[in-house]
Chimera marker file (.cmm) of the C-alpha trace (Angstrom):
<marker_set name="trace">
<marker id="1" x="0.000" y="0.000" z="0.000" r="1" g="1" b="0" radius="0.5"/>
<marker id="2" x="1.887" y="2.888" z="-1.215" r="1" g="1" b="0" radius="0.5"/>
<marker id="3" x="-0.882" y="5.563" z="-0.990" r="1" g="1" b="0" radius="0.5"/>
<marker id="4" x="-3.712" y="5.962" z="0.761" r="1" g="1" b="0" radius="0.5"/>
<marker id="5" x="-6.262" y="9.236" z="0.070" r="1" g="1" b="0" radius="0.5"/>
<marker id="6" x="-9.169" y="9.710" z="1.487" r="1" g="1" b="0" radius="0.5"/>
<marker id="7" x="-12.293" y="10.277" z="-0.516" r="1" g="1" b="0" radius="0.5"/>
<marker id="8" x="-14.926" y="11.849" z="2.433" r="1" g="1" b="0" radius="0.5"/>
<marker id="9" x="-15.502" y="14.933" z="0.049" r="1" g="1" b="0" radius="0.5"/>
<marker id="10" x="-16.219" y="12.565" z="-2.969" r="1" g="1" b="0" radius="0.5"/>
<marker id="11" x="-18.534" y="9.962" z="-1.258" r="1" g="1" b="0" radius="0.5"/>
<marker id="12" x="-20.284" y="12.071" z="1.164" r="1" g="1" b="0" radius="0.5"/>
<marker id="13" x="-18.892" y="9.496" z="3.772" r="1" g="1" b="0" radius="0.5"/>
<marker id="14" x="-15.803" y="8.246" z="5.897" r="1" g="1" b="0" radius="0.5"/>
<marker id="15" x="-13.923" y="6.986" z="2.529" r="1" g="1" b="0" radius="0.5"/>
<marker id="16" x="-10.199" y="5.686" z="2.608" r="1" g="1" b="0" radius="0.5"/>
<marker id="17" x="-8.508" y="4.106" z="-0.333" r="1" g="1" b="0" radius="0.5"/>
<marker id="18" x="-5.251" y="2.426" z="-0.231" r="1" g="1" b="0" radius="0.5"/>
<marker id="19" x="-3.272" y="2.069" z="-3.717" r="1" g="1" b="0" radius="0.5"/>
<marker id="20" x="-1.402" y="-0.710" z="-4.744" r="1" g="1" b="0" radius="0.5"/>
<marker id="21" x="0.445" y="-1.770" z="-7.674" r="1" g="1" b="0" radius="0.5"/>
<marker id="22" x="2.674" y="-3.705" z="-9.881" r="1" g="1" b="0" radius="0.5"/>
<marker id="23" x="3.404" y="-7.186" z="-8.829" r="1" g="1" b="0" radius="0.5"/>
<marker id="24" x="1.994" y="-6.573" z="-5.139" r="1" g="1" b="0" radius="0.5"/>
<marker id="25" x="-1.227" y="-5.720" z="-6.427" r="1" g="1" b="0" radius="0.5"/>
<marker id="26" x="-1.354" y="-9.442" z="-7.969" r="1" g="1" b="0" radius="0.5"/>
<marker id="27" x="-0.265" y="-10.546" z="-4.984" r="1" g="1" b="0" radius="0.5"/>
<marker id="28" x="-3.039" y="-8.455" z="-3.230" r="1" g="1" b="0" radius="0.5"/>
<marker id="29" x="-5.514" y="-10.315" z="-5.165" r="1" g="1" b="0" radius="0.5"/>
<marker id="30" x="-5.326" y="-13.440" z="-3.859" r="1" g="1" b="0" radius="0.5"/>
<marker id="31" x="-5.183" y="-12.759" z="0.018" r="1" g="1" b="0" radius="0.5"/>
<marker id="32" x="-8.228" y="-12.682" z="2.039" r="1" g="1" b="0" radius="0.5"/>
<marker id="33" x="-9.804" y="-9.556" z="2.665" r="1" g="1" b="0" radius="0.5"/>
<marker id="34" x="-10.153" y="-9.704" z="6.078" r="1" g="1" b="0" radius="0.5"/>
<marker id="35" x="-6.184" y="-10.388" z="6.366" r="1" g="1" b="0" radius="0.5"/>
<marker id="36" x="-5.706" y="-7.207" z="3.856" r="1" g="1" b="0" radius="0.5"/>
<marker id="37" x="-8.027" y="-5.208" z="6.744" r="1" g="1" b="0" radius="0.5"/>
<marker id="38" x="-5.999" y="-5.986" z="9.110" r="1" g="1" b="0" radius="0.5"/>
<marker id="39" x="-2.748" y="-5.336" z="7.691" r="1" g="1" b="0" radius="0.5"/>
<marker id="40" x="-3.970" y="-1.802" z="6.333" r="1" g="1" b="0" radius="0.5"/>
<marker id="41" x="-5.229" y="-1.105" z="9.723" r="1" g="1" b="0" radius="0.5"/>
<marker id="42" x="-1.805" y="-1.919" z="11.395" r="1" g="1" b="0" radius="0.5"/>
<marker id="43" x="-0.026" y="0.168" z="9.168" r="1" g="1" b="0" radius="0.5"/>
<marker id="44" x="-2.254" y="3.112" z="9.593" r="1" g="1" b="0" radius="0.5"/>
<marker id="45" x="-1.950" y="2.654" z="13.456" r="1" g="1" b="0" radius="0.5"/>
<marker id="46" x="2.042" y="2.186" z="13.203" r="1" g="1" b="0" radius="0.5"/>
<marker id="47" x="1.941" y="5.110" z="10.843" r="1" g="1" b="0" radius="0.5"/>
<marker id="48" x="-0.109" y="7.604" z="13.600" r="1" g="1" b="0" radius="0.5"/>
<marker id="49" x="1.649" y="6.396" z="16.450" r="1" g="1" b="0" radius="0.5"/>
<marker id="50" x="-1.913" y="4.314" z="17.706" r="1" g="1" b="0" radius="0.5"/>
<marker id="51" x="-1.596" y="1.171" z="19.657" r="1" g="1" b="0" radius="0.5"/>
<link id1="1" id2="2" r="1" g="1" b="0" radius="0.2"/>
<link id1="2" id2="3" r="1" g="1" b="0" radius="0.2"/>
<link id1="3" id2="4" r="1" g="1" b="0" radius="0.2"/>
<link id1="4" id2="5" r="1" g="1" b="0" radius="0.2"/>
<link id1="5" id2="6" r="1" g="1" b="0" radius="0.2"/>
<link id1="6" id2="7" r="1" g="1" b="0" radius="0.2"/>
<link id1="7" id2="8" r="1" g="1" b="0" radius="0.2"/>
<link id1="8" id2="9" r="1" g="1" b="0" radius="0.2"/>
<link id1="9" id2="10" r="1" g="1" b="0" radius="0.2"/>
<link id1="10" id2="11" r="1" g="1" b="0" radius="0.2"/>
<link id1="11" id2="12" r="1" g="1" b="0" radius="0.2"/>
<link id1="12" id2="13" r="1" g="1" b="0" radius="0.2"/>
<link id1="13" id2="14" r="1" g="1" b="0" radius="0.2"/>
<link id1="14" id2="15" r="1" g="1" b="0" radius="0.2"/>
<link id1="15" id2="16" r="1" g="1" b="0" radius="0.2"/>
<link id1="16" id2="17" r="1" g="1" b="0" radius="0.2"/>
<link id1="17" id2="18" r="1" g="1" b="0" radius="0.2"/>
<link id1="18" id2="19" r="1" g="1" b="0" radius="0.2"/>
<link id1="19" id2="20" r="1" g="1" b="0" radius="0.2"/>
<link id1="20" id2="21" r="1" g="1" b="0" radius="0.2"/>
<link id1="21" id2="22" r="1" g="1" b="0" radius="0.2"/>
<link id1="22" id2="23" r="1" g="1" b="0" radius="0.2"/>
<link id1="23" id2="24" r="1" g="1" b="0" radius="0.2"/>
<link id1="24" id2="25" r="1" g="1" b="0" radius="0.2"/>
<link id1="25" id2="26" r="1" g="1" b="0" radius="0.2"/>
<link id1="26" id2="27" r="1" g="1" b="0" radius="0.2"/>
<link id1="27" id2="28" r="1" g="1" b="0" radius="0.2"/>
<link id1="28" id2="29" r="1" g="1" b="0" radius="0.2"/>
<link id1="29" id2="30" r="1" g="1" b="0" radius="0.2"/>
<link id1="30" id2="31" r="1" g="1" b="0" radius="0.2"/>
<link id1="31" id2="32" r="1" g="1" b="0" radius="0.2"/>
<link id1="32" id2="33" r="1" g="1" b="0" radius="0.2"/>
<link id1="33" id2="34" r="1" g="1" b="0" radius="0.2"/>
<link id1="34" id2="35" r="1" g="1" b="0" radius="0.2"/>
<link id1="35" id2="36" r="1" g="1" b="0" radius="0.2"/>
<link id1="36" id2="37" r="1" g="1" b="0" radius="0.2"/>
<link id1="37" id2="38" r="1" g="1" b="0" radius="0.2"/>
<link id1="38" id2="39" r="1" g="1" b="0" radius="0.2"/>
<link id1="39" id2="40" r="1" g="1" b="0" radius="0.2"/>
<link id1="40" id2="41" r="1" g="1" b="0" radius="0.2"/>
<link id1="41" id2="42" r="1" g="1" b="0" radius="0.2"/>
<link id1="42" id2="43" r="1" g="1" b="0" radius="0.2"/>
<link id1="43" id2="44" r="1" g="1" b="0" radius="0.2"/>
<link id1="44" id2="45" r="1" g="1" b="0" radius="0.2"/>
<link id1="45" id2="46" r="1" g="1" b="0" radius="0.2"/>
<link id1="46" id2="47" r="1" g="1" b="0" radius="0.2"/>
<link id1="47" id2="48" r="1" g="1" b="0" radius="0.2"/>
<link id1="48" id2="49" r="1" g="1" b="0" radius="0.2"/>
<link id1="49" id2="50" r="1" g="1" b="0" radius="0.2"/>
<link id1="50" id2="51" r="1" g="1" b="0" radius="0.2"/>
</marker_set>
């Protein structure tokens, strides 16, 4: 996930996207959503300092 940006002023609603590309967005397909949740959310915690 190189990117993320928020849509909220797009969707009318609490909107984040996280890009990916290139061979990890291949990878990306194939994992389990729930596991790809929970690895956004621990970067985005590491990345504000949130435990």
């Amino acid at each position: 996930f190189f990117l993320f940006y928020s849509y909220h002023t797009v969707s009318g609603g609490a909107v984040l996207v996280a890009l990916v590309a290139g061979e990890a967005a291949l990878e990306f397909e194939k994992v389990d959503p729930v596991v790809t949740l929970h690895r956004v959310l621990g970067i985005l915690r590491e990345y504000f300092n949130c435990k």
